[in-house]
C-alpha positions as CSV (number, residue, x, y, z in Angstrom):
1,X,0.0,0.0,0.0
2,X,2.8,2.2,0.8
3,X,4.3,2.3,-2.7
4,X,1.0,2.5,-4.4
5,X,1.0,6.0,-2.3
6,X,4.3,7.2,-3.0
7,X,4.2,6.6,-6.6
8,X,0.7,8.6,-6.6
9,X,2.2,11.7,-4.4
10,X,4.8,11.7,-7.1
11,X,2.8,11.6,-10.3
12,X,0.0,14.2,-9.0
13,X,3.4,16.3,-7.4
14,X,4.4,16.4,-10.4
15,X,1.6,16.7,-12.9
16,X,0.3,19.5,-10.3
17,X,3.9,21.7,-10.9
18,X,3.1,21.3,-14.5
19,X,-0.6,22.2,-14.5
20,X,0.7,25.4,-12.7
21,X,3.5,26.0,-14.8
22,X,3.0,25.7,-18.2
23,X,-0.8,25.2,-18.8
24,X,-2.1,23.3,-21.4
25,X,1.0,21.6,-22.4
26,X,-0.1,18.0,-21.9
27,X,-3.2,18.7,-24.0
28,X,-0.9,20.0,-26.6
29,X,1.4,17.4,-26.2
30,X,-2.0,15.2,-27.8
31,X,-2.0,17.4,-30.3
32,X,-5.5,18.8,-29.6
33,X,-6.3,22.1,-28.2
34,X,-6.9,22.5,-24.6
35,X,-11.1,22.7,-23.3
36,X,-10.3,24.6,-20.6
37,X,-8.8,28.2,-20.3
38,X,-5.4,28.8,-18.6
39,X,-6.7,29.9,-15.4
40,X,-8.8,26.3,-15.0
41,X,-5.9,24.5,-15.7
42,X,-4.2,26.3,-13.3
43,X,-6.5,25.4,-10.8
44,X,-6.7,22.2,-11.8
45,X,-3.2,21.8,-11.4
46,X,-3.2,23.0,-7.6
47,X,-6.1,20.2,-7.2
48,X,-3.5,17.6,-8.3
49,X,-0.8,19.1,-6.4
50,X,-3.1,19.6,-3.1
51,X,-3.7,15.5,-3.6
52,X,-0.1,14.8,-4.3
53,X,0.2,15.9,-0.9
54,X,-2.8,14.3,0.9
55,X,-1.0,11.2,-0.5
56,X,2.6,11.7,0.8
57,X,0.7,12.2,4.1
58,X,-1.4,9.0,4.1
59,X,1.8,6.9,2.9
60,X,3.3,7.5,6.0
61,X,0.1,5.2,8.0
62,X,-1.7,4.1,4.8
63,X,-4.8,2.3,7.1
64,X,-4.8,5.4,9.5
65,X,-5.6,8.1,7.1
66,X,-8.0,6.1,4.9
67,X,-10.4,8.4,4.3
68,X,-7.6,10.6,2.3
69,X,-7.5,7.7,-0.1
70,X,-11.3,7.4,0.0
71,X,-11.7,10.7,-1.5
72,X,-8.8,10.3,-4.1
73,X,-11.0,7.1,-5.0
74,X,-14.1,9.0,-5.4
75,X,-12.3,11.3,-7.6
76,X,-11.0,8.7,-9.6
77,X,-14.3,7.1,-10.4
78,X,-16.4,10.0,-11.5
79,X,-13.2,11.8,-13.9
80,X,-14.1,8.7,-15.7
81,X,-17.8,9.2,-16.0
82,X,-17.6,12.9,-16.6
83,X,-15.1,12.4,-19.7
84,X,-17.5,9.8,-21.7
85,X,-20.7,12.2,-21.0
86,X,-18.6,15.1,-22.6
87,X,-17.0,13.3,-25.2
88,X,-20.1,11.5,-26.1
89,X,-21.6,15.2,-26.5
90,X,-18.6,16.0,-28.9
91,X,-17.3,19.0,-26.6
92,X,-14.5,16.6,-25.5
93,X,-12.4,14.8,-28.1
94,X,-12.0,11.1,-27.6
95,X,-7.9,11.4,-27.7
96,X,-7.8,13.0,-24.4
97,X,-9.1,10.3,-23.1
98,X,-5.0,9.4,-22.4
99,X,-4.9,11.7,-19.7
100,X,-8.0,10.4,-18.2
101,X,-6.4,6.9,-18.5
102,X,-3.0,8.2,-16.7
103,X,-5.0,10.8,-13.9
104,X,-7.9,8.3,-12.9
105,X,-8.2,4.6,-14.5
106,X,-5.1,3.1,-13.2
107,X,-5.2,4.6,-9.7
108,X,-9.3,3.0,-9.3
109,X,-7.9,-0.7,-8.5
110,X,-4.9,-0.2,-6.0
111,X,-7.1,2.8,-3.8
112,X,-9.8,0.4,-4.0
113,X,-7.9,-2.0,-2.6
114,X,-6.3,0.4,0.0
115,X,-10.1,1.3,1.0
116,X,-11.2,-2.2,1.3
117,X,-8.3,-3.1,3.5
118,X,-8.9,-0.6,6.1
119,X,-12.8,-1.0,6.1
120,X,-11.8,-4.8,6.9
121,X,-9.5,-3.4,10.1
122,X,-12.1,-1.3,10.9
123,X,-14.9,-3.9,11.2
124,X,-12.4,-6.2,12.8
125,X,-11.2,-2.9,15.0
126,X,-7.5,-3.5,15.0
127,X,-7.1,-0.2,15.1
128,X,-8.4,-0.5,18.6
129,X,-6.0,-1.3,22.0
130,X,-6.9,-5.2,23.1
131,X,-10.7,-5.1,25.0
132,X,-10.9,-5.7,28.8
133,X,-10.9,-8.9,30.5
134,X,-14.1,-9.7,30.7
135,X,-13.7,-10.1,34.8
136,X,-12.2,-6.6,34.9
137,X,-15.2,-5.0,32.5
138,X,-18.0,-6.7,34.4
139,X,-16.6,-4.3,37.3
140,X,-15.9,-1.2,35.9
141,X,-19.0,0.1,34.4
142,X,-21.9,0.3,36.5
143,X,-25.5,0.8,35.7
144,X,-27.6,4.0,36.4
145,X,-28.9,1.9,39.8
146,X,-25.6,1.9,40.8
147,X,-24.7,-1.6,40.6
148,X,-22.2,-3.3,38.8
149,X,-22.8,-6.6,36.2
150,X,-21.1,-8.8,38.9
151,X,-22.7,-7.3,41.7
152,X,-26.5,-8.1,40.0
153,X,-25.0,-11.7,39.2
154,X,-24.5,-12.4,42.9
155,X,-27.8,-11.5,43.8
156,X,-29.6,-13.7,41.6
157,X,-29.2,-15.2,38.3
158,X,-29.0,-12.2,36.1
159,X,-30.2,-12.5,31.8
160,X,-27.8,-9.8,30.3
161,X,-28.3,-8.7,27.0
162,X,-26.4,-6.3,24.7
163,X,-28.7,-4.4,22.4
164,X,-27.9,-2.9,18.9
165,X,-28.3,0.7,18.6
166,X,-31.8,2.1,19.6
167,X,-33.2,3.4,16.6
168,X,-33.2,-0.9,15.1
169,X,-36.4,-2.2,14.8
170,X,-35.0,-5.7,16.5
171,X,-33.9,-3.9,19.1
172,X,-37.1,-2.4,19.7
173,X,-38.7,-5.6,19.1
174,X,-36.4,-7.4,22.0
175,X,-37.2,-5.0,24.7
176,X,-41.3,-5.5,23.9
177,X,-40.5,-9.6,23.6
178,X,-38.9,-9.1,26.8
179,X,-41.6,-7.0,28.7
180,X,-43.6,-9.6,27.8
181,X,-41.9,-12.3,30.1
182,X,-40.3,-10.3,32.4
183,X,-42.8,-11.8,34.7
184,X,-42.1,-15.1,34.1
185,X,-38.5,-14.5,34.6
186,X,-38.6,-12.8,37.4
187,X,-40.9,-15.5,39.0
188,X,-38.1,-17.8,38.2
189,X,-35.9,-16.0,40.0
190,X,-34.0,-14.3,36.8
191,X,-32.3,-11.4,36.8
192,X,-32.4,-8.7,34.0
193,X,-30.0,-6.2,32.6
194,X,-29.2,-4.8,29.3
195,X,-26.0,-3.1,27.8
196,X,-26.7,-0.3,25.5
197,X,-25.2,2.3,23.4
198,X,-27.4,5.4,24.2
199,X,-26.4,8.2,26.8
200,X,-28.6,8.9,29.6
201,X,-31.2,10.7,29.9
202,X,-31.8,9.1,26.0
203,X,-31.9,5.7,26.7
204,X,-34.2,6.4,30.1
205,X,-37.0,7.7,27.7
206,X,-36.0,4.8,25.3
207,X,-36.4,2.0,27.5
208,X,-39.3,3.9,29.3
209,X,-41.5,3.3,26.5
210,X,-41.7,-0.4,27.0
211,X,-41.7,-0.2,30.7
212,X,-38.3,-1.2,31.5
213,X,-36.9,1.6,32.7
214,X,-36.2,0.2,36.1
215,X,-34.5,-2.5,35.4
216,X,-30.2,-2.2,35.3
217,X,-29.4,-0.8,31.6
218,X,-25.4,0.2,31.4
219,X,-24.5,2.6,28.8
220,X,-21.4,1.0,27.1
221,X,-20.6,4.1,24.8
222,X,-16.8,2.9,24.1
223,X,-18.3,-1.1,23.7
224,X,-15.9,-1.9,26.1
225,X,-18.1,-4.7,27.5
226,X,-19.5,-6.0,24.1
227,X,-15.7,-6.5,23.4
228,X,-15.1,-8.0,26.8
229,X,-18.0,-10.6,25.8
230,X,-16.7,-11.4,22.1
231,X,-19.5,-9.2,20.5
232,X,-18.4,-8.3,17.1
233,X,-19.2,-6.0,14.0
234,X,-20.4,-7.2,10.7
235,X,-19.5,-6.3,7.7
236,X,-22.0,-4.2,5.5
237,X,-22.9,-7.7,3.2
238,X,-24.3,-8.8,6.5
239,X,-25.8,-5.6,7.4
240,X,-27.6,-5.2,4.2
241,X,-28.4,-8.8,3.2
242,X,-32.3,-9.1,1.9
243,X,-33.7,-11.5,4.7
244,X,-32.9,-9.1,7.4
245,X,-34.4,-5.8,5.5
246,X,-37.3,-8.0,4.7
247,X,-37.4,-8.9,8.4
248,X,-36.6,-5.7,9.4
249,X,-39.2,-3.9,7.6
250,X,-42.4,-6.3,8.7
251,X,-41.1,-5.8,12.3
252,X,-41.1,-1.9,11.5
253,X,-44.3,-1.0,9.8
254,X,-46.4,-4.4,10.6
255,X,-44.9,-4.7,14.0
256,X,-45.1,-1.2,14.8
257,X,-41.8,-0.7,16.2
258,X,-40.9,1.9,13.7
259,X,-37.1,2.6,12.7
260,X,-34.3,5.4,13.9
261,X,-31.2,6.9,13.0
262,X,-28.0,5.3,14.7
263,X,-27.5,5.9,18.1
264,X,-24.0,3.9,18.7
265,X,-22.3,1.8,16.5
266,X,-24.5,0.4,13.9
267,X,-22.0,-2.5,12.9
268,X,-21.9,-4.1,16.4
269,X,-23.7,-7.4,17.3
270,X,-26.2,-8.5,19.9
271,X,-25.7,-10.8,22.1
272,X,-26.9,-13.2,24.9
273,X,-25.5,-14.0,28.2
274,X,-27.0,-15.8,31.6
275,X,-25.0,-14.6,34.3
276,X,-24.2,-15.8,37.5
277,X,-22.0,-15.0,39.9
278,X,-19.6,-12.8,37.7
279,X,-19.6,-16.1,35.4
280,X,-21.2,-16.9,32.4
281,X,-23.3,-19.8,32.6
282,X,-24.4,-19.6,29.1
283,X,-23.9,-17.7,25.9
284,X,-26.1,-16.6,22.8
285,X,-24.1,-15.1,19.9
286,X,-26.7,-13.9,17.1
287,X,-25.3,-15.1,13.9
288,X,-27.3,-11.9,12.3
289,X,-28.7,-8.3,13.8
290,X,-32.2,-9.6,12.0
291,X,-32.0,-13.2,14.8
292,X,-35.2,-13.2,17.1
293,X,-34.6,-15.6,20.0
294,X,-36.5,-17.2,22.5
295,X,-34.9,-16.0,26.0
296,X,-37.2,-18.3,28.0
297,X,-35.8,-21.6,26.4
298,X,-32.7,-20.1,26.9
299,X,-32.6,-19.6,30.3
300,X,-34.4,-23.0,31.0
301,X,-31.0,-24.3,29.0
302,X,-28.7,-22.0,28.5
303,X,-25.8,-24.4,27.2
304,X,-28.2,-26.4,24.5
305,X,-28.4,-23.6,22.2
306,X,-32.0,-22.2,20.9
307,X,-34.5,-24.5,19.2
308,X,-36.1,-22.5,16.2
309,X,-38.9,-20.1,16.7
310,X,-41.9,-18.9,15.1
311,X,-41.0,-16.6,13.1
312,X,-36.8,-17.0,12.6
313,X,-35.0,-20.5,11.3
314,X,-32.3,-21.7,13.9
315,X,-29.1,-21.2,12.7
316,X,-25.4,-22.7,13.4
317,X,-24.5,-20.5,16.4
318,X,-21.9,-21.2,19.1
319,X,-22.1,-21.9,23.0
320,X,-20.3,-21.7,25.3
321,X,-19.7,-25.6,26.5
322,X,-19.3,-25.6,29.9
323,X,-21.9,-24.3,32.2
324,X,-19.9,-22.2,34.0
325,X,-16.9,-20.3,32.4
326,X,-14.5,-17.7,34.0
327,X,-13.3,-14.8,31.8
């Protein structure tokens, strides 16, 4: 990635000086006279120098200052697209067509590549310092009660789960699935909590519409704790896939749950996990944001998996084996 940079601070360096310096000369140099007027090409020159040095900078941390190359890309793509609607209008003669070759066409691949790359680090957050144990995150972050994750799991058996941001229809649809049966769970004697993305006092009037407002939410604005549990991001294939916008809209407009703008991190994963005693005695790892589980058969058992609901199909998901893991 590095080279690919250098080489393009170079060329647009270069082809900048020359846009400044003596314009109109490459247009010349095809033999055809120039479409724009000295003072354009001018300041089309300073655009290619200006990027010559955007580039120089990004070589230097090539994942880091992705969004530099992201722009160069965008560029690169519609210089292209502007050429054939002016040449197929005949104000633009098909022979200069070279310097859209040189300026734009062969720089599309490697930025795309460049661009992929660090979307990849991002979803996978490398670019992020190594989560928390999960025994040291479980007491750091406290709820607005005042209580901490292993403090709830040592009063009773406690059913944590980690919402997506709150403007999802599944997560909407969770917390009314779960005010539901909280009842029944708390006759059985099981704890609830949530982890959420939302500052206070948003997410008090969020989870005050379905009545749960009471019960321990912890505003994880970093995802310190979804990375302490394994909670991951998806990629925007997963995001976007058909069966969870089909999903997604019957829970919105038929369910009546509605849909919002992003309040968190939109890529992150739910997840599952029955708590007890600062351990995890079982774990539910959505294998999509669209996955609608049945949290009383998971409590009842919690290292078995889910059976399929109405409503979802049951995929391959993992579980934690034993009943009772430390961090």
């Amino acid at each position: 990635m590095r080279p690919v940079l250098v080489a393009a601070a170079v060329y647009h360096l270069l082809w900048g000086a020359l846009g400044v310096l003596f314009p109109g000369r490459p247009f010349e140099w095809l033999g055809i006279e120039s479409p724009l007027d000295p003072m354009d090409q001018q300041s089309l020159g300073l655009t290619m120098a200006c990027f010559g040095i955007g580039f120089a900078a990004a070589a230097l941390r090539p994942l880091q200052h992705w969004p530099v190359v992201f722009i160069a890309l965008a560029r690169k793509v519609l210089g292209p697209v502007v050429f054939l609607g002016a040449a197929l209008e005949g104000s633009v003669p098909w022979v200069a067509g070279a310097v859209i070759l040189f300026d734009d066409l062969i720089w599309i691949a490697p930025f795309a590549l460049i661009v992929r790359t660090a979307y990849r680090d991002h979803v996978a957050e490398r670019d992020r310092p190594r989560p928390l144990p999960r025994d040291r995150a479980i007491l750091k972050h406290m709820s607005q009660r005042g209580y901490t994750l292993a403090e709830l799991s040592e009063l009773r058996l406690t059913l944590t789960l980690f919402l997506r941001h709150t403007g999802c229809a599944f997560c909407r649809e969770a917390l009314d699935d779960i005010r539901m049966i909280r009842e029944e769970l708390e006759t059985q004697g099981v704890g609830l909590a949530f982890v959420h993305m939302t500052p206070e006092p948003e997410a008090e009037e969020f989870f005050a519409r379905f009545g749960l407002a009471d019960i321990d939410r912890f505003a994880d604005l970093d995802c310190e704790l979804y990375r302490a549990f394994g909670l991951p991001r998806v990629g925007l294939g997963e995001l976007f896939a058909p069966s969870g916008w089909l999903r997604g809209l019957r829970v919105a407009v038929l369910g009546g749950h509605g849909l919002g703008g992003p309040a968190g991190d939109a890529l992150r994963m739910p997840g599952m996990f029955l708590m007890d005693n600062g351990l995890v005695a079982g774990a539910y790892l959505y294998s999509g944001p669209a996955e609608r589980p049945d949290y009383l058969e998971f409590v009842r058992s919690p290292s078995s998996g889910l059976p399929g609901g109405t409503g979802y199909q049951a995929p391959a998901r993992r579980v934690l084996a034993e009943p009772r893991i430390a961090s």
